[in-house]
C-alpha positions as CSV (number, residue, x, y, z in Angstrom):
1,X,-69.6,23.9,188.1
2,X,-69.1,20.9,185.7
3,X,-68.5,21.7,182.2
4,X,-71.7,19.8,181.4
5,X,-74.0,22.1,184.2
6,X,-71.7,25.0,182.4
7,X,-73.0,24.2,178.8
8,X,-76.6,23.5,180.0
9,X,-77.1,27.0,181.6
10,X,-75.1,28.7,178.8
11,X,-78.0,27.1,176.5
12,X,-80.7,28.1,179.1
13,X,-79.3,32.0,179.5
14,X,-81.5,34.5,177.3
15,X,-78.5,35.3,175.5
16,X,-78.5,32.2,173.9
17,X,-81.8,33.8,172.2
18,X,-80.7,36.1,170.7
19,X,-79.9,36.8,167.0
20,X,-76.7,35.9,165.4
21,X,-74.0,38.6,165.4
22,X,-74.1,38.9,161.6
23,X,-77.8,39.4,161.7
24,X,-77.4,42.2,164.2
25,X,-75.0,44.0,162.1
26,X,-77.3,43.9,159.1
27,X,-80.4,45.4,161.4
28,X,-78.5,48.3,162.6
29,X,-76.3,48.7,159.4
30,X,-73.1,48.1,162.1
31,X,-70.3,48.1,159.4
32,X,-66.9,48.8,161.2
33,X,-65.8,52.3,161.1
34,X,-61.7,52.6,160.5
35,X,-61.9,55.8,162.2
36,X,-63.3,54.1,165.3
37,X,-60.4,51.2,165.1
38,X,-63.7,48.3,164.7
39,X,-62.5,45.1,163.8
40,X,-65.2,42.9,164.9
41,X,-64.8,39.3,166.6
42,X,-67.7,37.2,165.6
43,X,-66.5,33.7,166.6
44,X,-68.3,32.9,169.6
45,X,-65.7,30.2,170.5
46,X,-63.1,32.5,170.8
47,X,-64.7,35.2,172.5
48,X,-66.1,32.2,175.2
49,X,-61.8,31.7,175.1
50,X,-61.2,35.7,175.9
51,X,-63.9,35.6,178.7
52,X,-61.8,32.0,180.1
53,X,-58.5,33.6,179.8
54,X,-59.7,36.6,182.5
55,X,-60.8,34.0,185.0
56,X,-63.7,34.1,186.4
57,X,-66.3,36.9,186.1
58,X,-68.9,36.2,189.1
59,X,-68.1,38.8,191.5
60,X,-68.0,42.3,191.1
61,X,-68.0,44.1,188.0
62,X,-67.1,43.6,184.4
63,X,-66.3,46.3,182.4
64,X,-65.9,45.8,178.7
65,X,-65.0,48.9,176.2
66,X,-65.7,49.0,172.6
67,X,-68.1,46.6,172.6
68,X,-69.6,46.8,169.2
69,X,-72.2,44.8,168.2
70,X,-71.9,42.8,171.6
71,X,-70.3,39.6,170.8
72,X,-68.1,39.9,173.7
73,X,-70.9,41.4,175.8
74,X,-72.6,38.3,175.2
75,X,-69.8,35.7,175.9
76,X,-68.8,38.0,179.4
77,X,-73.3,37.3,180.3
78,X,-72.8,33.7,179.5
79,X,-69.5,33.1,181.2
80,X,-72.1,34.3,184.7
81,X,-70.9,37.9,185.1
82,X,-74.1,39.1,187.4
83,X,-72.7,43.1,186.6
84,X,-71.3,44.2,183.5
85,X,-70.3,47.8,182.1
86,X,-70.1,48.7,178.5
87,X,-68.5,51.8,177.5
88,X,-69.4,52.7,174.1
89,X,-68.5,55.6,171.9
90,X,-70.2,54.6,168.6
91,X,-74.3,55.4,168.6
92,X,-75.2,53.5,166.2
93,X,-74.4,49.9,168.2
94,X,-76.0,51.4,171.0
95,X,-79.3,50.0,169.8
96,X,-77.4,46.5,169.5
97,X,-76.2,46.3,173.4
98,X,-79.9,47.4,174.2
99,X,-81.3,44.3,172.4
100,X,-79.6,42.0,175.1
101,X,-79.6,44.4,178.2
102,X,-83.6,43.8,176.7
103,X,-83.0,40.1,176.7
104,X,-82.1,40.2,180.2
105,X,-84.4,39.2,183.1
106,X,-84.0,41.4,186.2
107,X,-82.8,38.5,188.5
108,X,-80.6,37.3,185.8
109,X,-77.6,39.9,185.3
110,X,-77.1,43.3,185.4
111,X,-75.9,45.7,182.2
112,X,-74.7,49.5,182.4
113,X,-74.5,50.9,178.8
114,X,-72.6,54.2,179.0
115,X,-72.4,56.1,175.7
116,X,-69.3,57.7,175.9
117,X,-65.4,58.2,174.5
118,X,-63.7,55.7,176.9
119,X,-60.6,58.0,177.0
120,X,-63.5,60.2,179.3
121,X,-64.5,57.3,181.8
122,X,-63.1,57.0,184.6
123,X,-63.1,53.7,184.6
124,X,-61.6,52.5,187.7
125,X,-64.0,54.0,189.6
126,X,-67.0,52.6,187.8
127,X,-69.5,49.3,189.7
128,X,-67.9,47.2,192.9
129,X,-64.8,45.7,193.7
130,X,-63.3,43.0,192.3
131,X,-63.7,45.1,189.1
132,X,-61.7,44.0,185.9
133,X,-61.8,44.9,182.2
134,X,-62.0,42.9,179.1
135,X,-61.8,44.4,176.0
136,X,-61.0,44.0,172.0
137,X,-59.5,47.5,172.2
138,X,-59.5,49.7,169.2
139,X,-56.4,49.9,168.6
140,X,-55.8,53.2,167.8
141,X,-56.4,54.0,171.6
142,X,-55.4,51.0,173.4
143,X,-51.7,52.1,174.4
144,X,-53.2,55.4,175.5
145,X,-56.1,53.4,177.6
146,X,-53.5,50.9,178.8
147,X,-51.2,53.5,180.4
148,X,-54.5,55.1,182.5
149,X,-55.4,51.9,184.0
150,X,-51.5,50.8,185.1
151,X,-51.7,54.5,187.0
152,X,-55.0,53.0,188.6
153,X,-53.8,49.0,188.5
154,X,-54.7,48.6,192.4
155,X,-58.8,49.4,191.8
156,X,-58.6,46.5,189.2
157,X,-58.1,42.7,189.7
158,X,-57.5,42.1,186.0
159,X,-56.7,43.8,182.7
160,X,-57.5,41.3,180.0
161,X,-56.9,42.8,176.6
162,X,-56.8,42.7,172.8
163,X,-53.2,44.6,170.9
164,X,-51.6,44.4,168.1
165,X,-49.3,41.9,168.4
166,X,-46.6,44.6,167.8
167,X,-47.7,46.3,170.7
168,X,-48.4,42.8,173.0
169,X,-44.9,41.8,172.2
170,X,-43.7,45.7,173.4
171,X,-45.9,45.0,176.9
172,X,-44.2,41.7,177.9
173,X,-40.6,42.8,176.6
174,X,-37.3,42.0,179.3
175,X,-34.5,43.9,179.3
176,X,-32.0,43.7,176.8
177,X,-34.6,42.8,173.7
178,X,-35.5,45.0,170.8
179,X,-39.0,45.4,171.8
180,X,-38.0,46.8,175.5
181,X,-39.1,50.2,175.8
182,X,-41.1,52.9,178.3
183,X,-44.9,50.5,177.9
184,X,-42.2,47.2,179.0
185,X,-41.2,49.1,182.2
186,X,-44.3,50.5,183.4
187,X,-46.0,47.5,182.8
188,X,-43.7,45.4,184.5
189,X,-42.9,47.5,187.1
190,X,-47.3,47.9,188.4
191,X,-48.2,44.9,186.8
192,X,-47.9,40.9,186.1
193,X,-48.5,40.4,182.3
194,X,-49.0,37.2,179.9
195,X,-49.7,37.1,176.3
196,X,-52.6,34.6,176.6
197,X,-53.8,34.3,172.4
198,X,-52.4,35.2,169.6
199,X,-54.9,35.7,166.7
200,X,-54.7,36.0,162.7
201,X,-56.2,38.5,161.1
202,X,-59.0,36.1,159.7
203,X,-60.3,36.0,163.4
204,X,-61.4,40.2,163.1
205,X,-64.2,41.5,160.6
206,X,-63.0,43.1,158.5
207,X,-59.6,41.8,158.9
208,X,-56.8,44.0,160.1
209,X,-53.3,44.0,158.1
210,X,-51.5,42.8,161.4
211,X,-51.9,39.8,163.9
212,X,-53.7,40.5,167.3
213,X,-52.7,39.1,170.9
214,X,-54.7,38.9,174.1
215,X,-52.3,39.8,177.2
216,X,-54.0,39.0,180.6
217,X,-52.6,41.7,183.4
218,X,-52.9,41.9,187.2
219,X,-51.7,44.4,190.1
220,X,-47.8,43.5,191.7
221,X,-48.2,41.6,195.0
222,X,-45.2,43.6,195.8
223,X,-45.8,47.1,194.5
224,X,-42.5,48.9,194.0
225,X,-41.9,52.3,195.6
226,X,-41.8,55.0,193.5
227,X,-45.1,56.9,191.8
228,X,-46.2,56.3,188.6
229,X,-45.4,59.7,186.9
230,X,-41.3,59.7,188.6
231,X,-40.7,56.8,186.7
232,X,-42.8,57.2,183.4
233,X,-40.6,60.4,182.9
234,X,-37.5,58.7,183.7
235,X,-38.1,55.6,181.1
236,X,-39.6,58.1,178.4
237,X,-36.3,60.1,178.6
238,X,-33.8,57.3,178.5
239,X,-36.1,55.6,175.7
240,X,-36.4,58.6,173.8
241,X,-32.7,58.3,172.3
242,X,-32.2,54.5,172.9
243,X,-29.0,54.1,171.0
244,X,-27.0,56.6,173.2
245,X,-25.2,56.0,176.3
246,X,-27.3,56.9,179.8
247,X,-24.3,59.5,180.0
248,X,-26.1,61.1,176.9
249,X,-29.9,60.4,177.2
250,X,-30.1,61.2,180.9
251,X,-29.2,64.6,180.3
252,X,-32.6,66.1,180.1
253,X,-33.2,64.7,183.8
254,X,-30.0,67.0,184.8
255,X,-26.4,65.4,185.4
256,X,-26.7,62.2,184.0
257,X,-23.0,61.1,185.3
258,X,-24.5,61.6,188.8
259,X,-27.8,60.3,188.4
260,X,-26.2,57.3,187.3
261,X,-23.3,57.5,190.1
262,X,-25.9,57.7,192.6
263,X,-28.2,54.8,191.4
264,X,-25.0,52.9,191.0
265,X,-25.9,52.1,187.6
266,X,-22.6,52.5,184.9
267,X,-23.5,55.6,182.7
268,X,-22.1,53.6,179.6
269,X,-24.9,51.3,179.1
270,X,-27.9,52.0,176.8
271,X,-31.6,52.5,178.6
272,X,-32.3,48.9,176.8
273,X,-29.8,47.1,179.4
274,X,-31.3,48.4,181.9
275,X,-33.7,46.6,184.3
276,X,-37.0,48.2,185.7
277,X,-35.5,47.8,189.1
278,X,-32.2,50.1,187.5
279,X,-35.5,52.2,186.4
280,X,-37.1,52.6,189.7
281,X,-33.8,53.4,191.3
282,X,-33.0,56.5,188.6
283,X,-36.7,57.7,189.7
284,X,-36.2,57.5,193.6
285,X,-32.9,59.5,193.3
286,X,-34.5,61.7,191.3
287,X,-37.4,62.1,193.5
288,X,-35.8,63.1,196.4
């Protein structure tokens, strides 16, 4: 499709009827709740640019959480996603996501509204393969929502989501940088990860105190071979007192000289010279 056919059925969608976000959050009095982690993104340029960094959205399912007022929701419909999810804890924009499931014709698109705490969904069992998620995560649950979906990477195609840019920096971490930690290894041990836009905090209503980034995952081609929960213990343990010596933080696992004999991994490095392979080794030794 052309960018000109692109812009032509963008204009021709019902979305494109619909209200203005602002005028939406006046209606249904939608001011963002700190307690819910709401910071807004009104700019429908760069939520058409969030949709474009996932890829495309035709096939399968879209699954978008925290939707708010629907800006996103709306650029996802635009972009030609014919089956979208929205999980949404916060009744009072429920009314708003109604308003363009409403707008919708029946041929057109399909919307799911489930009004729920997405920490509850199971997500990765929710619409049809390919099934991905894109998301301005509050942010005061996105680590906690990140780590479910890398246990479940394999029923996604694509994670494309909004962090602190604290916490993006953390994701895509290597070895031997300040920011490597436990979320750098289990990311990059189930999953291929890019930081894809960095935003102010001018982009957000009302605007955060810190900068945001969008990172883009999807599932290892070459998955490695050790469980999820062998390794997460192994990398929370050796992260948990990151200044000491594996011969000191390993000890919780048991003999840390022999855990790190047997992995063939020198017990006088620190768990942030490590690399996730060195990881994934500790875990398999452990394991069995």
């Amino acid at each position: 499709m052309s960018a000109a056919t692109a812009t032509s059925a963008a204009e021709s969608s019902p979305i494109a009827s619909l209200p203005p976000l602002k005028s939406v959050i006046a209606k249904y009095d939608l001011l963002p709740k700190k307690s819910l982690g709401q910071n807004f993104i009104l700019d429908s340029l760069i939520l058409d640019d969030i949709v474009r960094a996932a890829g495309s959205v035709t096939a399968g399912t879209t699954i978008e959480v925290g939707p708010g007022p629907g800006g996103l929701t709306r650029a996802i419909l635009k972009a030609g996603a014919s089956n979208v999810i929205v999980i949404e804890k916060d009744d009072r924009c429920i009314l708003a996501l109604n308003e363009i499931k409403e707008s919708l014709s029946k041929d057109s698109a399909n919307i799911t509204i489930i009004n729920d705490d997405a920490l509850k969904v199971k997500t990765e069992t929710l619409g049809t393969e390919p099934r991905r998620v894109i998301a301005n995560l509050p942010y005061n649950i996105a680590t906690v929502l990140l780590m479910h979906w890398l246990r479940h990477i394999t029923s996604f195609s694509s994670l494309t989501l909004m962090f602190q840019k604290e916490v993006a920096d953390r994701i895509v971490a290597t070895a031997g940088t300040r920011a490597y930690g436990r979320l750098s290894v289990m990311t990059a041990a189930f999953a291929d990860a890019s930081i894809k836009m960095i935003l102010p905090p001018s982009a957000f209503t009302p605007a955060p105190k810190v900068t945001s980034a969008l990172v883009h995952f999807t599932p290892k081609k070459d998955f490695p071979p050790v469980d999820f929960d062998s390794l997460e213990t192994v990398a929370k343990v050796a992260f948990n007192q990151r200044r000491k010596m594996l011969r000191s933080s390993l000890k919780p696992l048991g003999d840390a000289a022999k855990i790190c004999e047997a992995a063939g991994i020198a017990s006088d490095l620190r768990a942030e010279n490590l690399s996730v392979a060195d990881f994934i080794k500790i875990a398999l030794f452990l394991k069995g």
